[in-house]
C-alpha positions as CSV (number, residue, x, y, z in Angstrom):
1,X,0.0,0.0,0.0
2,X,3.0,2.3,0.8
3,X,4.5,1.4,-2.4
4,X,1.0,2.2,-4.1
5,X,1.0,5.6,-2.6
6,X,4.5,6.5,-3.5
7,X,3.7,5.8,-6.9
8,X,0.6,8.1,-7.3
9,X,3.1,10.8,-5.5
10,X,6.1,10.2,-7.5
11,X,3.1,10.3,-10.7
12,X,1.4,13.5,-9.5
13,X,4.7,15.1,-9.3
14,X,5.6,14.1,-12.7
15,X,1.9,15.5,-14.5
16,X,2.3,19.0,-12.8
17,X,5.7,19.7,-13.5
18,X,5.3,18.2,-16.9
19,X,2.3,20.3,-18.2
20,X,3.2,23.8,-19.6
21,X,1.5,26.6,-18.6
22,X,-1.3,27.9,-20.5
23,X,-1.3,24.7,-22.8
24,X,-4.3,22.1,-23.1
25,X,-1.7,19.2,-21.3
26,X,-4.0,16.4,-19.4
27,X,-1.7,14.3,-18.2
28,X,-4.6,12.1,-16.0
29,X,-7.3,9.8,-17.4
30,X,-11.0,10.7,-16.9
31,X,-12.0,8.9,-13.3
32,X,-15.1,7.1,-15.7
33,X,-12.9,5.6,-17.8
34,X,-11.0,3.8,-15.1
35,X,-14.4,3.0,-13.0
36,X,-15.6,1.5,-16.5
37,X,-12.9,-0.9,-15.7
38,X,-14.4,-4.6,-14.3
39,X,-13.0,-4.6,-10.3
40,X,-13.2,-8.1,-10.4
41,X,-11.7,-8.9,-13.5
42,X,-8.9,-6.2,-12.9
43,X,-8.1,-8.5,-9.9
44,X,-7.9,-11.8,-11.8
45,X,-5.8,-10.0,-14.4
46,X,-2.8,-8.6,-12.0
47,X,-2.3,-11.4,-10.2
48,X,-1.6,-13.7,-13.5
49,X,0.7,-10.5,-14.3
50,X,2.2,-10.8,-11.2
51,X,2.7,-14.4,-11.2
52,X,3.6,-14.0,-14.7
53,X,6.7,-11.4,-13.2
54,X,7.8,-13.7,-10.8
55,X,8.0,-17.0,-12.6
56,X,9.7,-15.0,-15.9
57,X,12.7,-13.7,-13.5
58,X,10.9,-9.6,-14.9
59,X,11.5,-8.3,-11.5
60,X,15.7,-9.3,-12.2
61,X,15.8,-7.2,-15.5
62,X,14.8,-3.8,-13.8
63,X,12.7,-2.1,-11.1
64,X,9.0,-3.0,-11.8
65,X,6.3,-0.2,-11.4
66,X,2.9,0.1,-11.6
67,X,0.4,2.8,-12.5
68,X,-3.2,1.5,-11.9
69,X,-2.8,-2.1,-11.8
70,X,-0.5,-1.6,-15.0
71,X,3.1,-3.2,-14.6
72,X,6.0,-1.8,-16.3
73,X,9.4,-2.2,-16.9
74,X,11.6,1.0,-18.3
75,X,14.5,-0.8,-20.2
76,X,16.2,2.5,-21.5
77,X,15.3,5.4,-19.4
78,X,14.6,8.7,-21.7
79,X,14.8,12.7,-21.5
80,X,12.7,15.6,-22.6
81,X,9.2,15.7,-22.5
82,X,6.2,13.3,-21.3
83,X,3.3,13.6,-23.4
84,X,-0.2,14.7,-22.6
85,X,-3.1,12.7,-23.8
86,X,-4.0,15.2,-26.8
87,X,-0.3,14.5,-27.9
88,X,0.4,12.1,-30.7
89,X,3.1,9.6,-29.6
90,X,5.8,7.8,-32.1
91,X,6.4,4.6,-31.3
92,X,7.7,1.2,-32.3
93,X,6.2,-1.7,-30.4
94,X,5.6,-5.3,-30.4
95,X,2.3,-6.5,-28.7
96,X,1.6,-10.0,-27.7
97,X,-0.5,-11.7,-25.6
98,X,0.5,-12.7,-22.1
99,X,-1.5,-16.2,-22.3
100,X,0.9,-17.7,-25.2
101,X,3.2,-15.1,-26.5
102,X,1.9,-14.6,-30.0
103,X,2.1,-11.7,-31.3
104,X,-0.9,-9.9,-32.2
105,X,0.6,-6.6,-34.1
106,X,4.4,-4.8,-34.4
107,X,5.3,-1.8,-35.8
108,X,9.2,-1.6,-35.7
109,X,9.5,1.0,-38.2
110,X,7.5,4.0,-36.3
111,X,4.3,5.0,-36.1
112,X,2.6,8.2,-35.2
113,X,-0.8,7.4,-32.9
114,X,-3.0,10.1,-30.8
115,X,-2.5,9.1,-27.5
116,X,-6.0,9.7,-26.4
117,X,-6.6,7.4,-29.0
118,X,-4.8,4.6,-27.9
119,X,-6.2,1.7,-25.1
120,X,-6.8,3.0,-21.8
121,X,-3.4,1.1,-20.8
122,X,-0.9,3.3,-23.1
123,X,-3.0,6.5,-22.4
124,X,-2.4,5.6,-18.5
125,X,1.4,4.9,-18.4
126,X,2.5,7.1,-21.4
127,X,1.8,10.5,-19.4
128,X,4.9,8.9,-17.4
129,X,7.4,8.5,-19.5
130,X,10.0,10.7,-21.4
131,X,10.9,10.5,-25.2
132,X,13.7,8.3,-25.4
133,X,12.1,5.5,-23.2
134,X,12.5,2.1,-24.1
135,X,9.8,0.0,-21.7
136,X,7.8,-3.3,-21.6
137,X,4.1,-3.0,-20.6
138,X,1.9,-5.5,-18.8
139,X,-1.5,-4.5,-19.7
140,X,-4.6,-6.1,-17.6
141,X,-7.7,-6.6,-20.4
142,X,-9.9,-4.0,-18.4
143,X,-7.5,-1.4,-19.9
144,X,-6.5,-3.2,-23.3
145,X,-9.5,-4.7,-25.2
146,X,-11.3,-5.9,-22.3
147,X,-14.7,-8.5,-22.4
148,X,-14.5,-8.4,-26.2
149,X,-11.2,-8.5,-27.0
150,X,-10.1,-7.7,-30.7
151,X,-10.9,-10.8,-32.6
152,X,-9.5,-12.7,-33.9
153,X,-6.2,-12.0,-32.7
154,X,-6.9,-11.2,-29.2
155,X,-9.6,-13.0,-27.7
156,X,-11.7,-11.7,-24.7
157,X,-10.4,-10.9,-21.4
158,X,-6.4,-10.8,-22.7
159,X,-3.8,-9.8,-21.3
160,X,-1.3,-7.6,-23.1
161,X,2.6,-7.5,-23.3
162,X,4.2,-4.6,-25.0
163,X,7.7,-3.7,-25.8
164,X,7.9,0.0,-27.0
165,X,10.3,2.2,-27.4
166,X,8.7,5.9,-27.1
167,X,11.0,8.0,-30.2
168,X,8.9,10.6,-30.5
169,X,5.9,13.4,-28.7
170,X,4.3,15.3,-30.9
């Protein structure tokens, strides 16, 4: 719980020094969009993440954080800015499924998304990190495609992997 409220310090900190004054720069996800989110489900989900961690060695390849039930992993730390949800992000990422390991869609080339466009899990943990940041995700399905899933490549109630590197805020 300590740890919990750390993070959501250490996060606030991070949205108010990162917004610029007098520019539209939300940084925090609308509290209906998270309380859209099955409780139970979100449960189910971050304890197969977090047995997932332990039995994959994760915690050994860097410090693992959270933002919401969200587990990441920075592998390459960045600089400059964070980007605000009305931000579009350049990325190249590899997602796959946490069940099996397939891959469900890459992009290592670089891509230009609007963040506010993106599933709730990259709109939640993006705000955080800098251009330049190299990180693996572990997104719960409440905040990736959720009940329905995206078939047929990722069937309901998934749980997402992503490895991104974060080139780009625009």
């Amino acid at each position: 719980m300590i740890r919990m409220v750390k993070g959501a310090i250490v996060l606030m900190a991070i949205v108010i020094a990162s917004c610029n004054s007098g520019e539209d720069c939300t940084k925090v996800v609308q509290q209906s969009k998270l309380d859209a989110v099955d409780a139970a489900q979100l449960a189910i989900d971050k304890q197969i993440i977090d047995d997932y961690i332990v039995a994959n060695n994760i915690a050994n390849t860097g410090t693992v954080q959270e933002v919401n039930g969200i587990k990441y992993v920075i592998t390459k730390e960045g600089s400059g800015v964070t980007p605000c949800l009305e931000n579009n992000v350049v990325v190249t990422y590899t997602g796959k499924l946490l069940s099996d390991g397939s891959t469900f869609d890459s992009n290592l080339s670089g891509v230009s998304f609007p963040l506010n466009q993106l599933i709730l899990g990259w709109q939640l943990t993006f705000p955080t990190f800098t251009k330049g940041t190299s990180v693996t995700i572990f997104v719960p399905s409440g905040y990736g495609y959720g009940p329905v899933g995206f078939p047929p490549k990722i069937p309901p109630n998934s749980n997402l992997v992503f490895n991104v590197d974060l080139t780009n805020v625009r």
